[in-house]
C-alpha positions in Angstrom: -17.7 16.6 1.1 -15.1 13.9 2.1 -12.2 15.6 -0.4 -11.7 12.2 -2.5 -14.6 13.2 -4.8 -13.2 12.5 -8.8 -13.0 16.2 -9.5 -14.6 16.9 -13.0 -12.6 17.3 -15.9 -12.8 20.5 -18.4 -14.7 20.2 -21.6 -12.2 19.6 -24.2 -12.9 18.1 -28.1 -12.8 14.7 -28.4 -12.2 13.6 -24.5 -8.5 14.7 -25.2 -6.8 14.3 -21.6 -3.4 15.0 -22.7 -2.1 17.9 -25.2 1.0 19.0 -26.0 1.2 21.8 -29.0 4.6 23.1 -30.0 6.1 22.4 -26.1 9.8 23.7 -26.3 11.7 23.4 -23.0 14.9 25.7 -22.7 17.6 25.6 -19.6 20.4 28.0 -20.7 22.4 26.6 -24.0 20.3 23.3 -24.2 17.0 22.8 -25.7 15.6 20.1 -23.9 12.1 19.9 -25.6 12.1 21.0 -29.1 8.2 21.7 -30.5 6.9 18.8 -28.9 3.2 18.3 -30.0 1.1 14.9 -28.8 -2.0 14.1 -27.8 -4.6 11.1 -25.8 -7.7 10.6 -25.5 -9.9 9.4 -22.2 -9.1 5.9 -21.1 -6.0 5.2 -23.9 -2.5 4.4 -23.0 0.4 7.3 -24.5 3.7 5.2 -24.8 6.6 7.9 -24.5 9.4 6.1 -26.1 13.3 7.6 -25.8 16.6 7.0 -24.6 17.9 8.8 -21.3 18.1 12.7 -22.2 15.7 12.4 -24.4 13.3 14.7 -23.2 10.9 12.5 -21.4 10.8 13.5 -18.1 10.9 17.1 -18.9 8.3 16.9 -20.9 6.3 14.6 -17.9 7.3 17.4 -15.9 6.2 20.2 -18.1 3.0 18.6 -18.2 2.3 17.9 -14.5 2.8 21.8 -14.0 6.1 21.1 -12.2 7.6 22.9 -15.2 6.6 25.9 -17.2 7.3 25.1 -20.9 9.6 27.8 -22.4 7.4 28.1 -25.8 4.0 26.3 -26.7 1.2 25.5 -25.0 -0.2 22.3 -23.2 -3.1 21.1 -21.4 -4.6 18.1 -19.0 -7.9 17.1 -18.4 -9.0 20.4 -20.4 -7.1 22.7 -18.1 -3.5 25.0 -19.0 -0.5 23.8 -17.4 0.6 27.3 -16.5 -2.7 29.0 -16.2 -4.8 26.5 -14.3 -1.9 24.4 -12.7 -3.8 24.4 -9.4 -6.5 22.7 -11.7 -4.3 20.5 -13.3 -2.3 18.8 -9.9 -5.8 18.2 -8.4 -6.6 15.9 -11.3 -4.0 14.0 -12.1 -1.4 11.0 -10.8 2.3 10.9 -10.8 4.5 8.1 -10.1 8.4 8.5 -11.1 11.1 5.5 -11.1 11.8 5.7 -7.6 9.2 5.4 -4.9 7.9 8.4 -3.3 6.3 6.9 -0.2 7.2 8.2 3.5 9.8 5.0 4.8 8.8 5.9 8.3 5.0 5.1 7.9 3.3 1.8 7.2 1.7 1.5 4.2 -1.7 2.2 5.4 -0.1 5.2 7.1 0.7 6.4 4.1 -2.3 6.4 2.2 -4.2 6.9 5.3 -2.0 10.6 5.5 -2.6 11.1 1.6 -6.0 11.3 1.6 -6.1 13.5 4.4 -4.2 16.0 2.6 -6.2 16.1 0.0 -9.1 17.2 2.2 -10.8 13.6 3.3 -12.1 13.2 7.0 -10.6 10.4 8.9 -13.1 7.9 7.7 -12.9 8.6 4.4 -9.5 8.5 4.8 -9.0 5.2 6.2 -11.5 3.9 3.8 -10.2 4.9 0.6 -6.5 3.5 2.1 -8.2 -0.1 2.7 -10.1 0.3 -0.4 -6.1 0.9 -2.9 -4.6 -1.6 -0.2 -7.3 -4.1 -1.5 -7.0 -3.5 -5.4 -3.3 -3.9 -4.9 -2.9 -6.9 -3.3 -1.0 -5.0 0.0 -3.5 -5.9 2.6 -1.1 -8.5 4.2 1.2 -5.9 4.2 -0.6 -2.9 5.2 0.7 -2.4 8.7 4.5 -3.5 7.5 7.2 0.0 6.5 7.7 0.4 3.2 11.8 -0.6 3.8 10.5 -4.4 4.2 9.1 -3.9 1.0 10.4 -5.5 -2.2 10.8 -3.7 -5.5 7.2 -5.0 -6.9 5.8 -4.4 -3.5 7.3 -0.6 -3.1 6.2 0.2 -6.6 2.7 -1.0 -6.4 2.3 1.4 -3.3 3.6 4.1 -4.8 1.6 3.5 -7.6 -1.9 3.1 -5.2 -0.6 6.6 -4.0 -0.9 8.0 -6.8 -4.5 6.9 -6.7 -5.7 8.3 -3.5 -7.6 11.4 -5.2 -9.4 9.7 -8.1 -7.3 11.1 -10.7 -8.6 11.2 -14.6 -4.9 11.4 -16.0 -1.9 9.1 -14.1 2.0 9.6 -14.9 4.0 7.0 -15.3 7.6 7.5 -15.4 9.4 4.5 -16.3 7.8 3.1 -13.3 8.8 -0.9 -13.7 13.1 0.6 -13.9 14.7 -2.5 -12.2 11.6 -4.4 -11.3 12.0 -8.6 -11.7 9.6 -10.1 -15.0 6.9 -11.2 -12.2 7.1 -7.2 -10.7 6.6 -5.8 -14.2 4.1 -8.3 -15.2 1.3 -7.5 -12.5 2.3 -3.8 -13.0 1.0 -3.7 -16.3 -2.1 -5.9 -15.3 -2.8 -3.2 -12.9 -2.0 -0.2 -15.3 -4.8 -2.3 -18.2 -7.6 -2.5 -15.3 -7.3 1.6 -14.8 -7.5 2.2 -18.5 -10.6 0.0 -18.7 -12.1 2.3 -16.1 -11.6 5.0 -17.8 -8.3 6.7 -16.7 -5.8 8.2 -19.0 -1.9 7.0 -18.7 1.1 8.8 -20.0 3.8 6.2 -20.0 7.4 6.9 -20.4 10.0 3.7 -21.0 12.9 2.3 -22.6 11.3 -1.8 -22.4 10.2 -1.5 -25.5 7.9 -4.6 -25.0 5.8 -2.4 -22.6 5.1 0.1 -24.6 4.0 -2.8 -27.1 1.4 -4.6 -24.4 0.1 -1.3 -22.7 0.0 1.7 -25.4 -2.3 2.6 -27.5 -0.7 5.3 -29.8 3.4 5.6 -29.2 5.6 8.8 -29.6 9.1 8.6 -30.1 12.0 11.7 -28.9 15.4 11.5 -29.8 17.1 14.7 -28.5 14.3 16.6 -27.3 12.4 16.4 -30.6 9.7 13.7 -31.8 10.8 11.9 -34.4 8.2 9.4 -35.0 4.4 8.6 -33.8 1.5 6.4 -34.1 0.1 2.8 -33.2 3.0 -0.1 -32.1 1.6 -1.7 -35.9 1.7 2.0 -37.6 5.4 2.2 -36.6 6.3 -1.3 -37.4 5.0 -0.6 -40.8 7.5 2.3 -41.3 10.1 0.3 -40.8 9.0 -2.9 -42.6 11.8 -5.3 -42.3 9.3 -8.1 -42.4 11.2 -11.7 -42.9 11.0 -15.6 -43.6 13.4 -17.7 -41.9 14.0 -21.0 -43.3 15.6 -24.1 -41.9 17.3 -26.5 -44.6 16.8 -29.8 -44.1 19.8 -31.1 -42.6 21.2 -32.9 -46.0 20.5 -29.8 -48.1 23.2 -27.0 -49.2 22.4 -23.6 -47.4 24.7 -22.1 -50.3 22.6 -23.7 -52.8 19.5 -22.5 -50.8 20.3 -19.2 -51.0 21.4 -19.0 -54.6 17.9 -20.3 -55.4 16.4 -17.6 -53.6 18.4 -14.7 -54.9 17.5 -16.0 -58.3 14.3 -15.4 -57.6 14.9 -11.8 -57.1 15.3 -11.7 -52.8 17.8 -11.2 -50.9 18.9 -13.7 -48.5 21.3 -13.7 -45.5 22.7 -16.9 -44.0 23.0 -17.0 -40.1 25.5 -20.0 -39.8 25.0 -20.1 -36.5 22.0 -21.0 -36.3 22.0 -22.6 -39.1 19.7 -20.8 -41.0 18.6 -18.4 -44.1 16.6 -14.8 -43.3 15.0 -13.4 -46.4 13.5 -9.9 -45.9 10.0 -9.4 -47.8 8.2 -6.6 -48.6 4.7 -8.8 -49.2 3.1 -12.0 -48.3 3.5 -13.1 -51.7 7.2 -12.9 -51.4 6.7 -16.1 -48.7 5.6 -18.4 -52.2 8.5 -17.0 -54.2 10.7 -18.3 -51.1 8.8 -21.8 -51.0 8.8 -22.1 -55.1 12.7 -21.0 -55.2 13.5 -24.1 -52.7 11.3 -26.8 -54.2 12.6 -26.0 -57.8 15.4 -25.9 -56.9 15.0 -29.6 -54.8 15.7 -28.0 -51.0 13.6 -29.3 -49.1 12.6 -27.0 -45.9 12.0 -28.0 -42.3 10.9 -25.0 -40.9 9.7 -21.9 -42.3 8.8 -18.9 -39.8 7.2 -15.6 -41.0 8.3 -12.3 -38.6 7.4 -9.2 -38.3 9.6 -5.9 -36.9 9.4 -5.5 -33.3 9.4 -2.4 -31.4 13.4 -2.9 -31.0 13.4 -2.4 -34.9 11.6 0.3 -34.7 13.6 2.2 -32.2 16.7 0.9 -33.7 15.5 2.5 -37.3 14.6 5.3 -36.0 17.6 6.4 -33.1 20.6 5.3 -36.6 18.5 7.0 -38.9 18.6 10.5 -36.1 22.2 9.6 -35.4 23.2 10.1 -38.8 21.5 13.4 -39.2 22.8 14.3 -36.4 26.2 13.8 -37.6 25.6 15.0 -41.1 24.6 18.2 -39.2 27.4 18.2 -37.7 
């Protein structure tokens, strides 16, 4: 027994790695986590979408038996976060928005020590070290500290850290906070060859376009509570706010554009400065109403775009529509 054997998951329904039911987190007068329930299944992606003080990390913590929730129950990889937390910390991965690494060890060091922690002999050790230095690209800088590091380079040996026991469920915690586009880029690339092989990934962020390219079902917390969740298209749909943006032709009226269209029963909004008109739709069809408005009424278009909500849209929705409750509260 080397010690970096995959330890076996518990049976649960489904393959369900992650489960929250009811979580509710309590530190004197504030209620961090308020009746938190989510779920993912083997080898999917968990976006955990929120603003700072949201809830997110105490709820990544709660979940990676570094907290006890104060009502609710949870459970990773089939085991209780409070009952079988021993269970839980030997099958899973966490990496937070900082790097974790010892800055006094190479970075081979550093695995090399990890595994031999977890219980693996020096061979297995050093194996398993060459074998994460290898799938991250950090053999050239295997026997470098982690202080000559760059961001990227820092965060993708935290990450292979995280790795060194095999687990079946990995934490991410905003993990690409203050990486450059290149950084964040083969991040993600990394992140989609784990969940090919099988591993489940909770990730928490505020880029909203990551959470669009890497999850597979998205929960949203505002204030410790969720107040959305689904698929990236589930939640766009919620939102709607689907539009057509038109480009006059450079001769035409934009005034006389957009009185044709609200004839027709939309309502348009000219940007002037881009010099062009956004009509909101609810349908497809409502794209030939927009065309039919401007050729009867003799515009002629040079560019017609159909768009639909973004994440950002989402979000936006969704954190004014909780403001305001909040304040109505209030």
């Amino acid at each position: 027994m080397n010690g970096l054997v995959r330890p076996t998951a518990a049976r649960t329904g489904g393959d369900i790695m992650i489960e929250a039911d009811n979580v509710s987190k309590v530190f004197g007068p504030l209620r961090a986590l308020d009746s938190v329930s989510l779920s993912a299944r083997r080898g999917t992606v968990l976006g955990l979408l929120g603003h700072n003080g949201a809830g997110k990390t105490t709820l990544v913590n709660v979940l990676t038996a570094a907290l006890p929730p104060t009502g609710g129950r949870a459970t990773v990889a089939g085991f209780d976060v409070v009952r079988q937390a021993h269970d839980v910390r030997k099958r899973i991965g966490l990496t937070g928005q900082f790097a974790s690494v010892d800055a006094q060890l190479t970075g081979r060091e550093n695995l090399v020590l990890l595994a031999r922690l977890l219980g693996a002999d020096r061979r297995s050790a050093r194996n398993r070290a060459d074998e994460l230095l290898e799938l991250f690209g950090l053999q050239q800088f295997a026997t470098r500290r982690p202080g000559t590091y760059s961001g990227g380079l820092r965060r993708r040996l935290d990450l292979a850290a995280s790795l060194v026991g095999h687990p079946d469920v990995i934490f991410l915690d905003e993990p690409t906070t203050g990486l450059d586009p290149s950084s964040r880029l083969n991040l993600w690339e990394i992140v989609e060859g784990l969940v090919a092989e099988g591993t489940t990934v909770l990730l928490t962020t505020q880029y909203l376009d990551e959470a669009d390219r890497l999850a597979d079902s998205i929960t949203v917390l505002s204030a410790g509570k969720v107040i959305a969740s689904g698929t990236a298209a589930e939640l766009k749909a919620k939102v709607g706010q689907r539009t057509v943006t038109v480009t006059p032709d450079a001769a035409a009226d934009p005034a006389a554009a957009c009185a044709a269209i609200r004839q027709a029963g939309l309502e348009p909004v000219q940007d002037h400065e881009n010099g062009t008109i956004v009509v909101v739709i609810e349908t497809s069809k409502d794209i030939a109403v927009v065309i039919r408005a401007l050729d009867h009424a003799g515009i002629e278009a040079t560019e017609l775009t159909f768009g639909e909500p973004t994440l950002d849209d989402v979000y936006l929705t969704l954190a004014g529509h909780t403001a305001g409750s909040a304040r109505s509260a209030a």
